[in-house]
N, C-alpha and C positions, 0 to 999 in steps of 0.2 A: 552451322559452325559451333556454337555453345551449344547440341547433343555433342556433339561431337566429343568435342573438347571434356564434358561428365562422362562419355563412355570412355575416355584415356585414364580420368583421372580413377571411375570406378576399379576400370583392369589391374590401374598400380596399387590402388589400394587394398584389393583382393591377392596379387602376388605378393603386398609389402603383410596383411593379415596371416595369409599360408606360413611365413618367412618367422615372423612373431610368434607364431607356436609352436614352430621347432626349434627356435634359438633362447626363445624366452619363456619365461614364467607362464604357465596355461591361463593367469589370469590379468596379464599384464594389457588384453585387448579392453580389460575392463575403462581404460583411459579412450575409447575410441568412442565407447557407448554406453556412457556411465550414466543413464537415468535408467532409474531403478524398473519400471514400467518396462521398459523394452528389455532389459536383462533378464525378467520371468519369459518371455515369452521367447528369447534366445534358444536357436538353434544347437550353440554351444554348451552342455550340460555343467561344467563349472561356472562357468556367469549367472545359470538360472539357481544352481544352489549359494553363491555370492550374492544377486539378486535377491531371496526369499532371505538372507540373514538381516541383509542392508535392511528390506522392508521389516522386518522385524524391529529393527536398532530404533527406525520411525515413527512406527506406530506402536509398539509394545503388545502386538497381538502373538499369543505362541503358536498361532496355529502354522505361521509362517517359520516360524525355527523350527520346529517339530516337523513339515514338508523339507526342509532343510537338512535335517538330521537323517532324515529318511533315506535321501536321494546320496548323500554325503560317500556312502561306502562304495560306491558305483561309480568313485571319481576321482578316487586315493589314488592308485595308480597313476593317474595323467599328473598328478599335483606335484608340484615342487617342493622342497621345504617352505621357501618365503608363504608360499602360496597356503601351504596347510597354516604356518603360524598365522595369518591373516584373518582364515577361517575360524581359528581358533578361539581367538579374541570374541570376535562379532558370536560366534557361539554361546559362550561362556557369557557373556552379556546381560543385563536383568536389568531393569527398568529404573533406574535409581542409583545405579553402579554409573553413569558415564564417566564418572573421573579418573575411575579404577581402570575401565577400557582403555580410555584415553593415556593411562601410566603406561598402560602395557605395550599399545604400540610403538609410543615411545622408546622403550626398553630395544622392539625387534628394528625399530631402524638403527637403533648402535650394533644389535646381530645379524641385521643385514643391510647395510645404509645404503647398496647401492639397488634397491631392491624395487621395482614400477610401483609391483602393488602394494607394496608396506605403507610406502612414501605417499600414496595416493589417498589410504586410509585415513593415514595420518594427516592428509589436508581436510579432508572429510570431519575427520573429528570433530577436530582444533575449529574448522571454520563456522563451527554453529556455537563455540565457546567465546570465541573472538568476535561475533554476531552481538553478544550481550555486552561483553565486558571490553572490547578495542584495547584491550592490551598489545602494548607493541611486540614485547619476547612472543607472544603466540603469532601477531603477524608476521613476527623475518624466521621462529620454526616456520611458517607454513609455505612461506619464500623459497624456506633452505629444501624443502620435500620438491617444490616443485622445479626448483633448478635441477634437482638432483633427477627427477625424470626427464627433463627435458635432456641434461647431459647424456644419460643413456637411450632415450628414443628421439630426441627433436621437440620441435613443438609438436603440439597436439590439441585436440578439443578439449581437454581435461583440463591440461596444464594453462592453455589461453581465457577457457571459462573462470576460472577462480582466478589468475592474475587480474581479468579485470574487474571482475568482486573486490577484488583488494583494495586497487587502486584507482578503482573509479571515485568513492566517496571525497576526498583528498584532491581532488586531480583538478587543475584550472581549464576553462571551458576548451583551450586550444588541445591540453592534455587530453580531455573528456573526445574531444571529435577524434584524435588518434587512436584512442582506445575503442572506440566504434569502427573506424575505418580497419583495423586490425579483424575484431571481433568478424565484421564483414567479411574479411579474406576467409574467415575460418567457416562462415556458412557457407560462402561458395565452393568450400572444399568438402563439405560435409551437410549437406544440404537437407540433407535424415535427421541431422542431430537435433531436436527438441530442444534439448536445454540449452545448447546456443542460440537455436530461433526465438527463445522467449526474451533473455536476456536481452538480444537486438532491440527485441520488439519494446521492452523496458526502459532501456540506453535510447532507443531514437524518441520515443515520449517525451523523456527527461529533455532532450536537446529540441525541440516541437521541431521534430522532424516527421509530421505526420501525414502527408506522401507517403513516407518509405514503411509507416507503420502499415498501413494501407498495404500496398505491395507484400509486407510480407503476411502480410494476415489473410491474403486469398489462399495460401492452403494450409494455413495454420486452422483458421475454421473448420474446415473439414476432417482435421484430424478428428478420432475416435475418444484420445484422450487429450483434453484440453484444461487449462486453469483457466478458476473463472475471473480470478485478477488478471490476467492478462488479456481475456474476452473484454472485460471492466475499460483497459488501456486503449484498444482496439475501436469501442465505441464510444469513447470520449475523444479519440482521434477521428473520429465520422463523424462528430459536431463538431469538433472545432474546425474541421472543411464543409461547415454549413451541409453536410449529408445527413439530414435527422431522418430520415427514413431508415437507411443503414445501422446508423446509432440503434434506433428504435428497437430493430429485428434482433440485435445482437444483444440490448439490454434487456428484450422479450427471452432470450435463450439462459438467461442467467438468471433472472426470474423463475424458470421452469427448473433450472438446474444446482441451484448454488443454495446450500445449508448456513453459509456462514456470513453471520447478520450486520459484519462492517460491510462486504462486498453487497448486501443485498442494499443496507443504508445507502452507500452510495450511486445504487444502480435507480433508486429510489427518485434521490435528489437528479439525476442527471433526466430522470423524467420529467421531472417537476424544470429542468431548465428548458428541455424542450416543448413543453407548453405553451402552447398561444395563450390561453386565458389565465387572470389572476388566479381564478377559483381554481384552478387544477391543477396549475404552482403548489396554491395555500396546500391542499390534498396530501400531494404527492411529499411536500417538507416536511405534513405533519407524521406523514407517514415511515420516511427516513427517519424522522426522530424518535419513531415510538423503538424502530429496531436499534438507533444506536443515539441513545440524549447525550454523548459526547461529540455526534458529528458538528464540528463549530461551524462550518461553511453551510451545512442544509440549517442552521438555528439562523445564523447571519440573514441566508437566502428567504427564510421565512420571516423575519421582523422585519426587513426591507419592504419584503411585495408587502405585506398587511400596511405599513407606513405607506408605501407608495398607492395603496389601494382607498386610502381615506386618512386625508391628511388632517381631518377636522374634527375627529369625534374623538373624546376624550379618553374613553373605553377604549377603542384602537390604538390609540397612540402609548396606552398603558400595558395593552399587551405586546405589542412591536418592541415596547422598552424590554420589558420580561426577557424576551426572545434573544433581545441582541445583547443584553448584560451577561447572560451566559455563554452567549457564543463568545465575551469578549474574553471569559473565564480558562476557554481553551486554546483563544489566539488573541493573547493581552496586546501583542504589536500590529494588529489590523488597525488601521489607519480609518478605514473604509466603515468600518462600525464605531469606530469611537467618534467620527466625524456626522454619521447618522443619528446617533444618538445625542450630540450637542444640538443637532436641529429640532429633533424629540422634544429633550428637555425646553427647547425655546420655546416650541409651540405648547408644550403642558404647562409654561408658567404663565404664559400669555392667557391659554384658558382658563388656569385655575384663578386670573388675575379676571377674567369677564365676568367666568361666571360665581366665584366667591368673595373675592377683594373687593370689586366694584361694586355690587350690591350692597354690600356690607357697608362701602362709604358711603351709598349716597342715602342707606339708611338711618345710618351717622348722622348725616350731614342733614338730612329732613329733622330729627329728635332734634339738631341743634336749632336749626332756624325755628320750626316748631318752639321752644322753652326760648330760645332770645325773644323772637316776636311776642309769646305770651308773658315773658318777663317787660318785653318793652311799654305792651297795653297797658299793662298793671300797673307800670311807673309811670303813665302818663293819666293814669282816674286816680293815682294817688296826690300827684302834683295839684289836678283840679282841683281835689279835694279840697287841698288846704288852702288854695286861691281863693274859695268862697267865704264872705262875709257870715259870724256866727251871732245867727238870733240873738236879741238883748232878753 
């Protein structure tokens, strides 16, 4: 029944796709399959030259605008207006200009405001400037583009992806599972789409719904092209269902695959959590730390086990403090570390009271008995003394 049910809804999407490129903009399908990754490799020749400019806007390599510019004349023809001014922009583009970009689009949704892919751009922009700065005028612009495609095609992957971008951070937990339950409708309808599946995959983390991270990460894995944050999500969803094996495989793959040294820190520590022994804990923390001394949870996780690993030696207890005074430096409201560390500090005043205080007094305290008792002798042969009868 459910092929069944994906071979209807594929057919309607394929006759509603045919329908979209004679009625609309040649590049208004970019809302169907808008990660950049699958738009190079698109069958569609304006997606992959849209595709090759977007990558470009990304990364700042020219090689992708210049494959862009190449392919460009071979596709004027099919192009709309809206469609070439979209072009135009992300062309014209240069690494340090995004605000200039950003003006420009702006401009073509007043020259053509009811236009998929202008509107779309324009969510694109705005939504990595809004990323920084949560300005509100750039959130209800980015509202107002996406109403405005939904008005002329519906909802869509596009339009559903970034609304719950918006409104997830903001949203109360009942809010948050509707936005998920939505998001949901929109992989079952689209079940290709990448960057809905990852967002899922991030939204049900957030809500420890890691079941369903599970579920949908058996063919997320297997994709060709994967993040490794989201791999990262994936195997901390497989510890926290007591799966460290799974965990293990999939922190081994990001080990092998991942250049960038927060996701590798934390794939580090999630090592160092599934270790049976302390010594391979201590390892693995010191080793998240070396790639990232702001990780506060792998500093925390490492002053802990060292404190719990030898509660008595003085040396230990001085570096655990070390350890967990800077972790408290990046998470000042952990509760959990300021509470380790009053035990710390008890047990370091208690030693330093055995083994310096107390010596100290009772070497005190011998000088004094020692000089009272010698003071005492002395006044007792002196008392004799004058007791005694003096020769005539």
């Amino acid at each position: 029944m459910y092929r069944l049910l994906k071979k209807i809804s594929f057919l309607i999407l394929s006759i509603f796709f045919i329908t979209l490129n004679i009625y609309a903009g040649n590049l208004d399908s970019y809302v169907y399959t808008f990660d950049t990754d699958e738009l190079l490799v698109s069958s569609q020749k304006s997606l992959n030259v849209l595709g090759l400019y977007l990558k470009y806007y990304e990364t700042g390599n020219e090689e992708y605008k210049t494959a862009a510019n190449q392919t460009r004349p071979y596709i004027l023809s099919s192009l709309k207006p809206d469609d070439s001014a979209a072009l135009n922009v992300l062309s014209e583009y240069y690494p340090g200009n995004e605000e200039e970009s950003i003006n420009r689009i702006r401009i073509l949704t007043n020259n053509y405001p009811d236009s998929v892919i202008v509107n779309a751009i324009n969510v694109l922009l705005n939504y990595e400037v809004w990323q920084k700065s949560k300005n509100m005028e750039i959130f209800n612009e980015i509202l107002s583009s996406i109403d405005i495609i939904e008005e002329n095609i519906g909802e869509n992957p596009f339009s559903i992806y970034y609304k719950s971008l918006l409104t997830w951070e903001g949203a109360t937990l009942q809010e948050k599972e509707n936005i998920f339950k939505n998001l949901e409708k929109a992989y079952s309808s689209y079940p290709s789409n990448r960057k809905i599946q990852e967002l899922l995959i991030v939204q049900a983390f957030e809500l420890s719904k890691f079941e369903d991270v599970k579920q949908l990460s058996t063919d997320y894995v297997n994709l060709s092209q994967k993040d490794e944050r989201i791999m990262f999500l994936i195997a901390l969803s497989y510890y926290n269902l007591d799966e460290k094996s799974e965990s293990r495989k999939i922190v081994d793959w990001i080990l092998q695959n991942s250049n960038k040294k927060a996701v590798l820190s934390k794939s580090y520590e999630l090592l160092g959590d599934i270790s049976e022994t302390n010594s391979q804990k201590i390892n693995y923390y010191k080793t998240a730390i070396d790639l990232d001394p702001k990780n506060a949870e792998a500093l925390a996780k490492l002053g802990t086990t060292l404190y719990e690993s030898n509660k008595t030696s003085t040396d230990n207890l001085a570096i655990s403090r070390i350890y967990l005074t800077k972790a408290l430096m990046y998470d000042p409201d952990n509760s959990d570390i300021k509470q380790t560390l009053n035990a710390i500090d008890r047990k370091l005043t208690r030693n330093n009271f055995l083994t310096t205080l107390l010596p100290l007094f009772i070497v005190i305290s011998a000088i004094f008995y020692i000089v009272f008792k010698f003071g005492k002798e002395k006044k007792i042969d002196n008392d004799q003394s004058r007791r005694q009868p003096h020769s005539k």
